[in-house]
Gaussian input, Z-matrix of N, CA and C with variables (Angstrom, degrees):
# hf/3-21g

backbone

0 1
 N
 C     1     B1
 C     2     B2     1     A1
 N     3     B3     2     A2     1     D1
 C     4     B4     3     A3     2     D2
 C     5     B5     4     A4     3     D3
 N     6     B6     5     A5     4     D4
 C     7     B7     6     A6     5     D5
 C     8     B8     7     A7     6     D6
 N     9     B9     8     A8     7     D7
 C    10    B10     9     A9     8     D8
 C    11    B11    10    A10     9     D9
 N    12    B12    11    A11    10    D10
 C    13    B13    12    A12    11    D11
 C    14    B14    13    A13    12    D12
 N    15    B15    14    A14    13    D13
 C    16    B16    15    A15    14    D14
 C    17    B17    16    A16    15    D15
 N    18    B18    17    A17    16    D16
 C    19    B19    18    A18    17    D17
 C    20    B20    19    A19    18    D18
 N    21    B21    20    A20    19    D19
 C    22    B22    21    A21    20    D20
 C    23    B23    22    A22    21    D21
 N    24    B24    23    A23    22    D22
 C    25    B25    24    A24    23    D23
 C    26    B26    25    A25    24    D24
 N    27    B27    26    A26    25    D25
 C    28    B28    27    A27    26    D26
 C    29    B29    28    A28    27    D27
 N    30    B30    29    A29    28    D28
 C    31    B31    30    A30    29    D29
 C    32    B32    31    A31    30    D30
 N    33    B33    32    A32    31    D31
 C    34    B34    33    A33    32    D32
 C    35    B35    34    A34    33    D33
 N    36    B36    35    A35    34    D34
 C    37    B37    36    A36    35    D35
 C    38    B38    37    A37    36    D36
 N    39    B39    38    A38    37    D37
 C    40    B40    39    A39    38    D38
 C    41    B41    40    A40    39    D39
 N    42    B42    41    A41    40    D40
 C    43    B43    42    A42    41    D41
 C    44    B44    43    A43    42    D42
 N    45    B45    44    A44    43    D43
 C    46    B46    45    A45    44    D44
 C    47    B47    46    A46    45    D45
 N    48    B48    47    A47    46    D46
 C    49    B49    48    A48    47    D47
 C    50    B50    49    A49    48    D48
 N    51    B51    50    A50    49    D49
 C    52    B52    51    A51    50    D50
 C    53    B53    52    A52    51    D51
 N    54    B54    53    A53    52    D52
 C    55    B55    54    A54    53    D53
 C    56    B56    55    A55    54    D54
 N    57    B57    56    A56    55    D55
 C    58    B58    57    A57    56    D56
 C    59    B59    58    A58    57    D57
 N    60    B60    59    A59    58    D58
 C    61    B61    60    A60    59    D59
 C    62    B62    61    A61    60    D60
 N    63    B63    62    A62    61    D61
 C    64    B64    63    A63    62    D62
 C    65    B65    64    A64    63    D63
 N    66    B66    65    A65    64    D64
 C    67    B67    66    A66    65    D65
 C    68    B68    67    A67    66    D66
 N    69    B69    68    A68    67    D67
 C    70    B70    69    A69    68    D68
 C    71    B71    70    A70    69    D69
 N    72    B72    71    A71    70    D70
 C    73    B73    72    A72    71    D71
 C    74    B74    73    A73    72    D72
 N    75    B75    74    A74    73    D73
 C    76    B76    75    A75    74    D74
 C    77    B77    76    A76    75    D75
 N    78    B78    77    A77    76    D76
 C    79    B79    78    A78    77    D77
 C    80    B80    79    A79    78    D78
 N    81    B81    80    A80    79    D79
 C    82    B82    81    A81    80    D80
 C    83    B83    82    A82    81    D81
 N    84    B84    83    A83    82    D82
 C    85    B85    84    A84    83    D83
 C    86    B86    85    A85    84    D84
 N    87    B87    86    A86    85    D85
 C    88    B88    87    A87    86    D86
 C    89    B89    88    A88    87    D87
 N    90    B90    89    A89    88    D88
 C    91    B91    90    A90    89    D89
 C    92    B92    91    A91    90    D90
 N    93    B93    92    A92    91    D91
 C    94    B94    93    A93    92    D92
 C    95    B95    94    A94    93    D93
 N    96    B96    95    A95    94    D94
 C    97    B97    96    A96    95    D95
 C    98    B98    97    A97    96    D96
 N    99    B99    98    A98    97    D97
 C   100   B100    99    A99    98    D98
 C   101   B101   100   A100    99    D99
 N   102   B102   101   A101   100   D100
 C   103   B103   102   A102   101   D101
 C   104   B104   103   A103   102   D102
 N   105   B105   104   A104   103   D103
 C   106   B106   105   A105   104   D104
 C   107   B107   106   A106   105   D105
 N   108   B108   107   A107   106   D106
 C   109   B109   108   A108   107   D107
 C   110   B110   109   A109   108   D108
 N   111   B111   110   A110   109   D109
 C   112   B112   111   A111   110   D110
 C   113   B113   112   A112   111   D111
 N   114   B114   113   A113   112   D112
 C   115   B115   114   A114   113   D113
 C   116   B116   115   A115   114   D114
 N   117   B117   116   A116   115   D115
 C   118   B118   117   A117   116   D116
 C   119   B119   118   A118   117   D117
 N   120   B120   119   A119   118   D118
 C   121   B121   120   A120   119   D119
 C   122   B122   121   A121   120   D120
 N   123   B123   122   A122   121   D121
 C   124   B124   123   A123   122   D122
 C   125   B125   124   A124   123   D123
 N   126   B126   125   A125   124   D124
 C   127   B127   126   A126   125   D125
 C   128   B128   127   A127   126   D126
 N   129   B129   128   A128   127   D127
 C   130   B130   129   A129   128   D128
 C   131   B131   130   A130   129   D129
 N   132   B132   131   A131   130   D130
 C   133   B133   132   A132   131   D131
 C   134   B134   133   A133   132   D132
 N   135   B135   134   A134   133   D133
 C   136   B136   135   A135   134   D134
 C   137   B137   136   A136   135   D135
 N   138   B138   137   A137   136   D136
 C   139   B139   138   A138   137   D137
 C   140   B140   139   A139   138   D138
 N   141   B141   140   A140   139   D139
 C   142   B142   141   A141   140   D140
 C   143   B143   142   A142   141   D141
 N   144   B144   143   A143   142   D142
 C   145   B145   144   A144   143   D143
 C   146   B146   145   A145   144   D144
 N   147   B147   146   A146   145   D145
 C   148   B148   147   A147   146   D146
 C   149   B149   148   A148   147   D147
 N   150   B150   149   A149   148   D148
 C   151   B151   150   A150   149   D149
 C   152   B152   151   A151   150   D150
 N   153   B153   152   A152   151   D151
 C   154   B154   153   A153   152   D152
 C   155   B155   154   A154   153   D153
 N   156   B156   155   A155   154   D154
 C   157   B157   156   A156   155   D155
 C   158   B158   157   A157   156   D156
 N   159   B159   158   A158   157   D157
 C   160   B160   159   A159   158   D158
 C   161   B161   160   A160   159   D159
 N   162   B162   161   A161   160   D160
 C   163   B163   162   A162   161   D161
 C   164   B164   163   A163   162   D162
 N   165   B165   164   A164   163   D163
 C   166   B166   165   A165   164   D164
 C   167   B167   166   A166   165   D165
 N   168   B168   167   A167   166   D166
 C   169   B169   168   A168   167   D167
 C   170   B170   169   A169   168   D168
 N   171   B171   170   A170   169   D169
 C   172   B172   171   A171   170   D170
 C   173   B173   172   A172   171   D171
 N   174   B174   173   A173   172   D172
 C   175   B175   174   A174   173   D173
 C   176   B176   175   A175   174   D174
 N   177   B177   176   A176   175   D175
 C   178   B178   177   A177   176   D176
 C   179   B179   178   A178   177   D177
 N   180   B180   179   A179   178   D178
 C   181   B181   180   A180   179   D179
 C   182   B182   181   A181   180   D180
 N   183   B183   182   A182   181   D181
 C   184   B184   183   A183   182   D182
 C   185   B185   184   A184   183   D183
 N   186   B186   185   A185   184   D184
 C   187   B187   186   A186   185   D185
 C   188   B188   187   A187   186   D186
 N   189   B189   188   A188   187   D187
 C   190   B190   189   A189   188   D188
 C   191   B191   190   A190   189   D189
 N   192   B192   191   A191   190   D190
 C   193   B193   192   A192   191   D191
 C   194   B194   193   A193   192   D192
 N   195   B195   194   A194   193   D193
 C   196   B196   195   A195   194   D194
 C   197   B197   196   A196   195   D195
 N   198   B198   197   A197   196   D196
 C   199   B199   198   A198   197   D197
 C   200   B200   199   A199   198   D198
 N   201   B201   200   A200   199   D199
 C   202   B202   201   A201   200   D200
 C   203   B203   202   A202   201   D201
 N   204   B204   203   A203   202   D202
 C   205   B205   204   A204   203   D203
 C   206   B206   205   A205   204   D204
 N   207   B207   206   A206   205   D205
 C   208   B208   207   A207   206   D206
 C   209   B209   208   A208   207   D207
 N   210   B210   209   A209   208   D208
 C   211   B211   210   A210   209   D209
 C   212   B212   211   A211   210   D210
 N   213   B213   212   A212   211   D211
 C   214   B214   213   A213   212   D212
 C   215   B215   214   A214   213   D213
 N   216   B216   215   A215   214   D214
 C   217   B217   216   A216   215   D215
 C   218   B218   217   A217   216   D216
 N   219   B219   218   A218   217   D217
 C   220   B220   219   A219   218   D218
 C   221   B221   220   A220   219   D219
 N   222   B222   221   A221   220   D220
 C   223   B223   222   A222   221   D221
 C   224   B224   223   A223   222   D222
 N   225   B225   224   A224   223   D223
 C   226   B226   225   A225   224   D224
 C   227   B227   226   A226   225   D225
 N   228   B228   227   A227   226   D226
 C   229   B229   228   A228   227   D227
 C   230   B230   229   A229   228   D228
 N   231   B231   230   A230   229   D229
 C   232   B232   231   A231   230   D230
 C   233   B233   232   A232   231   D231
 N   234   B234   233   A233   232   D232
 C   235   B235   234   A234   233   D233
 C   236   B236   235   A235   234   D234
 N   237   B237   236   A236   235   D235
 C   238   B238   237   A237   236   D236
 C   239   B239   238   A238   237   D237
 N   240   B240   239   A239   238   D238
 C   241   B241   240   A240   239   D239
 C   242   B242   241   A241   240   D240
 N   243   B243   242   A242   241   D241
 C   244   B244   243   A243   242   D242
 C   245   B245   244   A244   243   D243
 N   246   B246   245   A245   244   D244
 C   247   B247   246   A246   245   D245
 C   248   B248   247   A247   246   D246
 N   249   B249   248   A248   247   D247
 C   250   B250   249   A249   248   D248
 C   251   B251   250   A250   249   D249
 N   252   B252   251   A251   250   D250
 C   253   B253   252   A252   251   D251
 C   254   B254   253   A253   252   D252
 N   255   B255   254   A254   253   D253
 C   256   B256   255   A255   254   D254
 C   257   B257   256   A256   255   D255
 N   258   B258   257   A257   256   D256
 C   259   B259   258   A258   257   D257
 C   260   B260   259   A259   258   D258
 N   261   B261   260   A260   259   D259
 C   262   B262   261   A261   260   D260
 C   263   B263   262   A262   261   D261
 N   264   B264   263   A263   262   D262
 C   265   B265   264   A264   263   D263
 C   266   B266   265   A265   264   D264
 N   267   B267   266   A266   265   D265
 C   268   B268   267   A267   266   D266
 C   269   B269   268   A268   267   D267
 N   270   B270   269   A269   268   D268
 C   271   B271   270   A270   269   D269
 C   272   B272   271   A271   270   D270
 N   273   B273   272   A272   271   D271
 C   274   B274   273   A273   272   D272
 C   275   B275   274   A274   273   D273
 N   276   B276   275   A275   274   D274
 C   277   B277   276   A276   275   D275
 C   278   B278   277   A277   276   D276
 N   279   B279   278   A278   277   D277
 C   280   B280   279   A279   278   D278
 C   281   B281   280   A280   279   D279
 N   282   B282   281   A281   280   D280
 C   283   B283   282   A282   281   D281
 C   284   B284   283   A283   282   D282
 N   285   B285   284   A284   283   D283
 C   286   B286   285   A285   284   D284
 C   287   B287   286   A286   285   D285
 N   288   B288   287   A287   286   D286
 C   289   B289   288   A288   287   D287
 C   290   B290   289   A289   288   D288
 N   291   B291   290   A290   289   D289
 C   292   B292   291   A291   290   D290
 C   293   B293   292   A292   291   D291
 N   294   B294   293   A293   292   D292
 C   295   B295   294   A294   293   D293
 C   296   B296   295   A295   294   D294
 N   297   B297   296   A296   295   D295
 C   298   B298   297   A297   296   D296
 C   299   B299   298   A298   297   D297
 N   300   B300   299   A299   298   D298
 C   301   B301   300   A300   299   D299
 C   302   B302   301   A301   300   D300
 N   303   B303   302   A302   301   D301
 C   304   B304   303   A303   302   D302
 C   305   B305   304   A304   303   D303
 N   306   B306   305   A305   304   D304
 C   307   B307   306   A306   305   D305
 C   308   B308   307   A307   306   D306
 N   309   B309   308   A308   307   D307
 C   310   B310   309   A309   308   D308
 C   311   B311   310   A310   309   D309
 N   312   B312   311   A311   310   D310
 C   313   B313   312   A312   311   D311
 C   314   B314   313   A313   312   D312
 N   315   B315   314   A314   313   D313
 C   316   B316   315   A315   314   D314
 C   317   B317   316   A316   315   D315
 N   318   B318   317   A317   316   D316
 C   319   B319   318   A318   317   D317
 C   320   B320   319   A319   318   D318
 N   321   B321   320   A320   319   D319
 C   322   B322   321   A321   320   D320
 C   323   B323   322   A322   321   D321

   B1=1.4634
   B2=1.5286
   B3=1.2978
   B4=1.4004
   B5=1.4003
   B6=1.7537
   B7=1.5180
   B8=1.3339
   B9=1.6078
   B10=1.4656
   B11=1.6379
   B12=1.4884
   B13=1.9742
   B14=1.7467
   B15=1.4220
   B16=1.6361
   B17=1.4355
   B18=1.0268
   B19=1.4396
   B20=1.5546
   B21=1.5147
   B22=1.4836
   B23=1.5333
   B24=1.2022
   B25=1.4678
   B26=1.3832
   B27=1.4830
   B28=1.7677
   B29=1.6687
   B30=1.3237
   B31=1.5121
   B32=2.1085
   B33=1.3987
   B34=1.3346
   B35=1.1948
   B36=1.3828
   B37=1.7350
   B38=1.6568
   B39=1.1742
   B40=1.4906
   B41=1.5036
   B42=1.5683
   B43=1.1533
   B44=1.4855
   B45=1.3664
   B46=1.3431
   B47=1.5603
   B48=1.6866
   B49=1.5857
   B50=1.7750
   B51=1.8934
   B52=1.2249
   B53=1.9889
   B54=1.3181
   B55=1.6733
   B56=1.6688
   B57=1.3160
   B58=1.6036
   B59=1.3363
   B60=1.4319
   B61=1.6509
   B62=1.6163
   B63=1.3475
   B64=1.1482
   B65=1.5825
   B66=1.2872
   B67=1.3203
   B68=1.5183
   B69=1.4985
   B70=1.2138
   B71=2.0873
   B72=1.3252
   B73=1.1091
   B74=1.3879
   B75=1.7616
   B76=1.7185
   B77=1.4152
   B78=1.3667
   B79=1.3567
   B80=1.3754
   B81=1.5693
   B82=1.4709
   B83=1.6231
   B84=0.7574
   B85=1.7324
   B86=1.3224
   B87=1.4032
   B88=1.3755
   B89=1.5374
   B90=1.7913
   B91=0.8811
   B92=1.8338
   B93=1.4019
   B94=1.5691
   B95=2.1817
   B96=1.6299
   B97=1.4310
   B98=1.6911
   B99=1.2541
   B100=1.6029
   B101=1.3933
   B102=1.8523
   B103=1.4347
   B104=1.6510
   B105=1.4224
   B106=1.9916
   B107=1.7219
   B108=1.1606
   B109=1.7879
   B110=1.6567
   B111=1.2651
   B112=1.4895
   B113=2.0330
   B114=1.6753
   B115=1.3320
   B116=1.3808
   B117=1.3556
   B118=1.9689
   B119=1.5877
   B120=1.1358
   B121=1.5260
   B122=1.7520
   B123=0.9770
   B124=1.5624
   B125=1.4763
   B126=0.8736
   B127=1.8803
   B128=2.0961
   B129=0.5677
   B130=1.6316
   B131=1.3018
   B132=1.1567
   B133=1.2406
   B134=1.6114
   B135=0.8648
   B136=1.7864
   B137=1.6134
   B138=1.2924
   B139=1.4013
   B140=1.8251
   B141=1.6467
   B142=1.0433
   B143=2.0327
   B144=1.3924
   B145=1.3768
   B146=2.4159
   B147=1.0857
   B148=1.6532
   B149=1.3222
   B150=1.0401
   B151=2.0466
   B152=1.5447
   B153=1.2260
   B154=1.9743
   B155=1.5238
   B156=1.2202
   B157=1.5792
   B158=1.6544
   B159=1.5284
   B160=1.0379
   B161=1.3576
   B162=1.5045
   B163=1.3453
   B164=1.6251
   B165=0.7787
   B166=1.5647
   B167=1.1267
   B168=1.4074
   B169=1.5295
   B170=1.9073
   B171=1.6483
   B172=1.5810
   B173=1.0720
   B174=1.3805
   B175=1.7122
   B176=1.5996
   B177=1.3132
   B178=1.9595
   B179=1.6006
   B180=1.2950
   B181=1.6813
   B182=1.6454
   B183=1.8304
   B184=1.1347
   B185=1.5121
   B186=1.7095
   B187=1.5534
   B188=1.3647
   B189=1.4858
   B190=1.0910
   B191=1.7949
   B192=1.7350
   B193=1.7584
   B194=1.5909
   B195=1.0115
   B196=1.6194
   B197=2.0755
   B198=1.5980
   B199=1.5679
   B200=1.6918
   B201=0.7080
   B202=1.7641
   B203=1.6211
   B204=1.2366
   B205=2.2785
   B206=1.2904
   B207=1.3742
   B208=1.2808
   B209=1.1977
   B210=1.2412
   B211=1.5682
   B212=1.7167
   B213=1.4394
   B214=1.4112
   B215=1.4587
   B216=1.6630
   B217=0.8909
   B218=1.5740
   B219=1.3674
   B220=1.3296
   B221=1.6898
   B222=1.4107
   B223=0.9036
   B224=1.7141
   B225=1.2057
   B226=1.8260
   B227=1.6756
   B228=1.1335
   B229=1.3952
   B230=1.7200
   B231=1.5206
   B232=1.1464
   B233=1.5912
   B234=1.3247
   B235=1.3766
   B236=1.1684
   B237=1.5899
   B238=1.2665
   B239=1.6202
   B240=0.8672
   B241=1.5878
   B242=1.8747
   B243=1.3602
   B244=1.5212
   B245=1.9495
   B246=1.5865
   B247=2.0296
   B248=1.0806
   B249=1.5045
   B250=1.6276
   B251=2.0424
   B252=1.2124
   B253=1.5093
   B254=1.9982
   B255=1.4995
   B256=1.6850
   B257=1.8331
   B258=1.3109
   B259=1.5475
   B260=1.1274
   B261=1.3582
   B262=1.9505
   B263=2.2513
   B264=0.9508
   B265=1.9177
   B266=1.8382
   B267=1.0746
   B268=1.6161
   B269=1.9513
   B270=0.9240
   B271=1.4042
   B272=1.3901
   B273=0.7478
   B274=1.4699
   B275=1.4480
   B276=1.5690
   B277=1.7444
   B278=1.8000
   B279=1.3452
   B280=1.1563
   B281=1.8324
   B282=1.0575
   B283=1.4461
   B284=1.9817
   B285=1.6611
   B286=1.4022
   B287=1.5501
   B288=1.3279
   B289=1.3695
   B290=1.6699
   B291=1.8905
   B292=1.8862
   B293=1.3329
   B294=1.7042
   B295=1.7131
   B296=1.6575
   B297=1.5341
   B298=1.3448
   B299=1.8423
   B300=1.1589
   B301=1.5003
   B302=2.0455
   B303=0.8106
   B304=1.9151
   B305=1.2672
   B306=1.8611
   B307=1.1396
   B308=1.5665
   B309=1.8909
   B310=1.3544
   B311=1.8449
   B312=1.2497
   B313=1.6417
   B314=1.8111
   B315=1.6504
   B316=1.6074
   B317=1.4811
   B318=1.2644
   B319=1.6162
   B320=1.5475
   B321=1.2982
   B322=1.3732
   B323=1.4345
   A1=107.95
   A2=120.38
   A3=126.38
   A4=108.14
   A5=102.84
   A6=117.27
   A7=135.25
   A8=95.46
   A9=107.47
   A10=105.94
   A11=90.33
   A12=100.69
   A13=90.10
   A14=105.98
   A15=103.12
   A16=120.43
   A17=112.25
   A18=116.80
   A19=118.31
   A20=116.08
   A21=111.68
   A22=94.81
   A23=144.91
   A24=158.67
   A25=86.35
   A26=112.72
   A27=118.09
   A28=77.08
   A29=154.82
   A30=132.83
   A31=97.53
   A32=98.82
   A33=100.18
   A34=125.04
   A35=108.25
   A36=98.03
   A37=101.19
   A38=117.38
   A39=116.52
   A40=93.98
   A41=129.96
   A42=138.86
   A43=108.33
   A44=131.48
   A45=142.30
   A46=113.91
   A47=100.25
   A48=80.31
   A49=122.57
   A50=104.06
   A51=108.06
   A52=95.91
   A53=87.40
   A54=114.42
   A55=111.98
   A56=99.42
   A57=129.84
   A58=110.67
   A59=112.31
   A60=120.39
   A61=113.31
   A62=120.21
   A63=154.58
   A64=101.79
   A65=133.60
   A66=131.64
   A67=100.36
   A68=130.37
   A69=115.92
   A70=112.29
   A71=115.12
   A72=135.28
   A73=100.94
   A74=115.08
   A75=93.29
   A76=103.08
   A77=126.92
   A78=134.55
   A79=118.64
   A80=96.45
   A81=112.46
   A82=130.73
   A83=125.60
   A84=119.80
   A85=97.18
   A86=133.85
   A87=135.06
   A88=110.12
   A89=119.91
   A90=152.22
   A91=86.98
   A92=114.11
   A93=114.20
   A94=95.51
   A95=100.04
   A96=85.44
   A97=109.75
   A98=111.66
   A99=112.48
   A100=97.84
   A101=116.88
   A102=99.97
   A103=125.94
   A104=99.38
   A105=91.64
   A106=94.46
   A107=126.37
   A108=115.51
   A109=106.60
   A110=129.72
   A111=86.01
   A112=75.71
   A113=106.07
   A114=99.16
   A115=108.64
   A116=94.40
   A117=105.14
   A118=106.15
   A119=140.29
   A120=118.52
   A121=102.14
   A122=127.19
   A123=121.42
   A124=130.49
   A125=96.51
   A126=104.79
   A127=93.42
   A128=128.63
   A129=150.24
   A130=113.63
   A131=124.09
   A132=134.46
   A133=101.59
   A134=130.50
   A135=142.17
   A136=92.62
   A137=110.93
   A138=106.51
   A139=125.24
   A140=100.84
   A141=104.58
   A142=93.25
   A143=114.50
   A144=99.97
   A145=102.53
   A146=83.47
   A147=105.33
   A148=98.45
   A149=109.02
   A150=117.19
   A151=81.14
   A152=149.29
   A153=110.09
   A154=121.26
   A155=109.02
   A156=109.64
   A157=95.97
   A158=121.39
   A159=95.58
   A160=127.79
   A161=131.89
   A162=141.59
   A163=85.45
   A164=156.60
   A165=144.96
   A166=107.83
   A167=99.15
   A168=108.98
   A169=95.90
   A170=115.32
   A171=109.16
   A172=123.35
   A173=121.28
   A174=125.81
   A175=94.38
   A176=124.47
   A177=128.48
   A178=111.79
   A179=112.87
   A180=135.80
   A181=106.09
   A182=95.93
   A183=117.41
   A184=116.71
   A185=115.38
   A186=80.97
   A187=154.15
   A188=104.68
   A189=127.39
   A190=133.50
   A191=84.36
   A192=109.23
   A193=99.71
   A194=111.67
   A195=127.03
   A196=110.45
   A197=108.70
   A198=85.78
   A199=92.09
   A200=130.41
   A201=141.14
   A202=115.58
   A203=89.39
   A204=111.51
   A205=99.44
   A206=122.45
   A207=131.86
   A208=121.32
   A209=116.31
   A210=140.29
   A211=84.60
   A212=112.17
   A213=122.95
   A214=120.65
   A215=132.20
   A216=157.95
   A217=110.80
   A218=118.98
   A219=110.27
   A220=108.29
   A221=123.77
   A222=88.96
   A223=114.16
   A224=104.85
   A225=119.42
   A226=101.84
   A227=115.73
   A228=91.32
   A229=96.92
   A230=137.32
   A231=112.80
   A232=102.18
   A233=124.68
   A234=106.37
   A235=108.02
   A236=129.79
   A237=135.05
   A238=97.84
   A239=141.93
   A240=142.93
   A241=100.89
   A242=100.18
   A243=103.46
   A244=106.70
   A245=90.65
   A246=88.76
   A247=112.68
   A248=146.58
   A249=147.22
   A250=82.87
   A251=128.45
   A252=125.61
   A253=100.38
   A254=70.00
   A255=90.20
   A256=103.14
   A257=111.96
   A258=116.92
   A259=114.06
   A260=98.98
   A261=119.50
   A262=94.32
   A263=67.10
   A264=85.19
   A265=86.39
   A266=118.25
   A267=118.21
   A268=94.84
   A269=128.29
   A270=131.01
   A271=109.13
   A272=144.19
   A273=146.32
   A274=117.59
   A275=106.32
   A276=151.45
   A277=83.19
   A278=109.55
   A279=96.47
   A280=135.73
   A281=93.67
   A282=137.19
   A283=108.60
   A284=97.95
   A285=90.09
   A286=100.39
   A287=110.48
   A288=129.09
   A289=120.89
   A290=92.46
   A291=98.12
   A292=92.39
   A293=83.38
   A294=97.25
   A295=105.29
   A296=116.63
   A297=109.95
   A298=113.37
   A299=89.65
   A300=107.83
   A301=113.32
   A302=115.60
   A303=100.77
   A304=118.98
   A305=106.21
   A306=110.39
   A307=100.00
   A308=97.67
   A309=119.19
   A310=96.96
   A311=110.03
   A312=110.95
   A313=90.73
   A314=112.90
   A315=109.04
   A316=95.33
   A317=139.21
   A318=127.27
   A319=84.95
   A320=102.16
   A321=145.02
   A322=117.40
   D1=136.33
   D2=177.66
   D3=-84.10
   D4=134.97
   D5=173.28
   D6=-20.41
   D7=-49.77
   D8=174.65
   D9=-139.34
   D10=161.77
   D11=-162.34
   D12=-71.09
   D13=132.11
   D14=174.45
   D15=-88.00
   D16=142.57
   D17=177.53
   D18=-40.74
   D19=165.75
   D20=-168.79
   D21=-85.56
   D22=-20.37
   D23=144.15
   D24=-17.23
   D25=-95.28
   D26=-146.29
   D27=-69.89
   D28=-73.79
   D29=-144.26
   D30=-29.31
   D31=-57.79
   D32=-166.11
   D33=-57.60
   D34=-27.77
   D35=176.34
   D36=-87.05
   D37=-37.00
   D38=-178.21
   D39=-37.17
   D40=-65.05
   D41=-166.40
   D42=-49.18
   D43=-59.44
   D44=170.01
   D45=-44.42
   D46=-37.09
   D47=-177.57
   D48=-62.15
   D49=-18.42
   D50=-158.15
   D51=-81.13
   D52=-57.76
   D53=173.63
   D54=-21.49
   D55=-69.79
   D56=-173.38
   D57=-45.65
   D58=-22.19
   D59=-169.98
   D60=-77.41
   D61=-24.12
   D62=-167.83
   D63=-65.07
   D64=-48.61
   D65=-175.47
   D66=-126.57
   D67=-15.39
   D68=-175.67
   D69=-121.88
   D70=-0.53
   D71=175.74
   D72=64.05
   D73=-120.89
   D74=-168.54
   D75=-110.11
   D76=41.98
   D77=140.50
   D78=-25.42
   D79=-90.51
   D80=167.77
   D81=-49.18
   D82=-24.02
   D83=167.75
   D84=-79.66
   D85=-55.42
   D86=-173.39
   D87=-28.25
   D88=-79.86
   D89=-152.72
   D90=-64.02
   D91=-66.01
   D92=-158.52
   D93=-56.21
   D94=-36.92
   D95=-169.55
   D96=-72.20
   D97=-24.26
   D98=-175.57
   D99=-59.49
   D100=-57.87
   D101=-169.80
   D102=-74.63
   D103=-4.43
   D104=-178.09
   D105=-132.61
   D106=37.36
   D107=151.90
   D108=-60.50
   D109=-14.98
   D110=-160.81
   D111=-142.52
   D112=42.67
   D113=164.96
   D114=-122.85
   D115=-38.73
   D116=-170.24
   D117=-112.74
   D118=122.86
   D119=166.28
   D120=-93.17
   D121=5.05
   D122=142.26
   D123=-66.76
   D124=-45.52
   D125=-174.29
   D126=-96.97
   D127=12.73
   D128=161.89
   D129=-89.84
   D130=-48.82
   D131=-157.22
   D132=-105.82
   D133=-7.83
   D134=176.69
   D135=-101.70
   D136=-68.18
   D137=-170.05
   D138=-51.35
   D139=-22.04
   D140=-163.83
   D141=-100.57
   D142=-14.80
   D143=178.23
   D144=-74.24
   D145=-58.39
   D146=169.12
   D147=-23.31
   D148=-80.35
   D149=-167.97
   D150=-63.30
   D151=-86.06
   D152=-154.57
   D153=-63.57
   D154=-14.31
   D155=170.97
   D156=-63.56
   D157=-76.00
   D158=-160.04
   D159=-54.28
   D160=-33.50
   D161=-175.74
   D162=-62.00
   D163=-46.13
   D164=179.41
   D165=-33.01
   D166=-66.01
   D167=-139.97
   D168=-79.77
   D169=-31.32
   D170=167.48
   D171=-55.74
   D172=-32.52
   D173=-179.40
   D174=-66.77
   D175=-54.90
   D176=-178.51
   D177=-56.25
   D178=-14.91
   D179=-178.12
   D180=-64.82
   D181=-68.13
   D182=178.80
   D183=-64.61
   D184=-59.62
   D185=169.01
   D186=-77.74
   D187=-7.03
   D188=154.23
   D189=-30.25
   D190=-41.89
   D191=177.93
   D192=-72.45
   D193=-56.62
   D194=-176.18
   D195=-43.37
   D196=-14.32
   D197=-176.30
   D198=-128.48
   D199=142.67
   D200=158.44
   D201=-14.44
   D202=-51.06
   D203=178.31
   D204=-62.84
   D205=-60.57
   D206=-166.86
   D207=-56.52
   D208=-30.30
   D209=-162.19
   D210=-76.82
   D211=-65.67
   D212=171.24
   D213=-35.11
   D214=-39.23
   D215=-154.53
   D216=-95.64
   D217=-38.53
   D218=-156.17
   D219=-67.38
   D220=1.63
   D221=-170.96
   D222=-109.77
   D223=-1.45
   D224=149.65
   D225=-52.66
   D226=-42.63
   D227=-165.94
   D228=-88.85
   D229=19.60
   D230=161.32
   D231=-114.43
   D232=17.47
   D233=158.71
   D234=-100.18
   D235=-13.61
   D236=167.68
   D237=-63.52
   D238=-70.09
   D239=-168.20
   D240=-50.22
   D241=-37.13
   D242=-159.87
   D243=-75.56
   D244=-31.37
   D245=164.96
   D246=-89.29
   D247=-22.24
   D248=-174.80
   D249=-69.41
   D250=-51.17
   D251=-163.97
   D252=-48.63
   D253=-53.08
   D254=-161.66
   D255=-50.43
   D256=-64.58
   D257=171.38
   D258=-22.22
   D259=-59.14
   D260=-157.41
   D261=-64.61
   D262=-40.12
   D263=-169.67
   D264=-56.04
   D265=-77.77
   D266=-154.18
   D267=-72.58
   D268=-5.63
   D269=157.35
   D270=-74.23
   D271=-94.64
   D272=131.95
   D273=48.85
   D274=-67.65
   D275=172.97
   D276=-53.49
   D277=-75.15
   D278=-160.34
   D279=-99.99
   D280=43.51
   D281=164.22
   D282=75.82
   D283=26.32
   D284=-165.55
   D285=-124.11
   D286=137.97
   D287=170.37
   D288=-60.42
   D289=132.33
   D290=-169.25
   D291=-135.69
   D292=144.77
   D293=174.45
   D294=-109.82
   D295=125.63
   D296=176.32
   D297=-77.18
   D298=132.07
   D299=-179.94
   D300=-44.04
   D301=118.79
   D302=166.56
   D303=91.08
   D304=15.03
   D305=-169.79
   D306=-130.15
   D307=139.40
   D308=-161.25
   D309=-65.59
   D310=170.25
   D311=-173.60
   D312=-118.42
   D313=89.61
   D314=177.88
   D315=-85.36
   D316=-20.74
   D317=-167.40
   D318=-151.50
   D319=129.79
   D320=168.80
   D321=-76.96

């Protein structure tokens, strides 16, 4: 739980960072965490779980492509990505911080 209740401002981008991934992958967490790391540590702290989830899950993309099974496979792993969003999203909503499961830690 964050220190202090965040504004309905950061709820919304917190929310977008998860949302945003959906048509733009880790674009959107990138960009929202570059511009508010050193405004919100709420909307920081979403953006920055979001951006290593997604870089996770592209590296699991790629090797995935790389074996015959996988090729077969990828698309379990986008309804798996598509409920971790969704979670993260209604966490988000309700002003509390989520860590996605299986995902590498590229930014601290």
């Amino acid at each position: 739980m964050p220190l202090a209740v965040p504004t309905s401002d950061e709820r919304t981008l917190a929310i977008l960072c998860h949302v945003l991934t959906i048509p733009t992958g880790f674009l959107a967490p990138l960009i929202i965490y570059l511009i508010k790391k050193n405004e919100s540590s709420f909307v920081t702290a979403h953006a920055r779980e979001s951006l290593n989830f997604q870089l996770t899950m592209m590296i699991a993309i790629i090797v995935l492509f790389l074996t015959i099974i996988g090729i077969l496979l990828i698309w379990v792993l986008g309804i798996f990505m598509l409920v971790l969003v969704i979670v993260a999203t209604v966490k988000a909503s309700e002003n509390k911080l989520y860590k996605y499961p299986f995902s590498i830690r590229f930014i601290k």
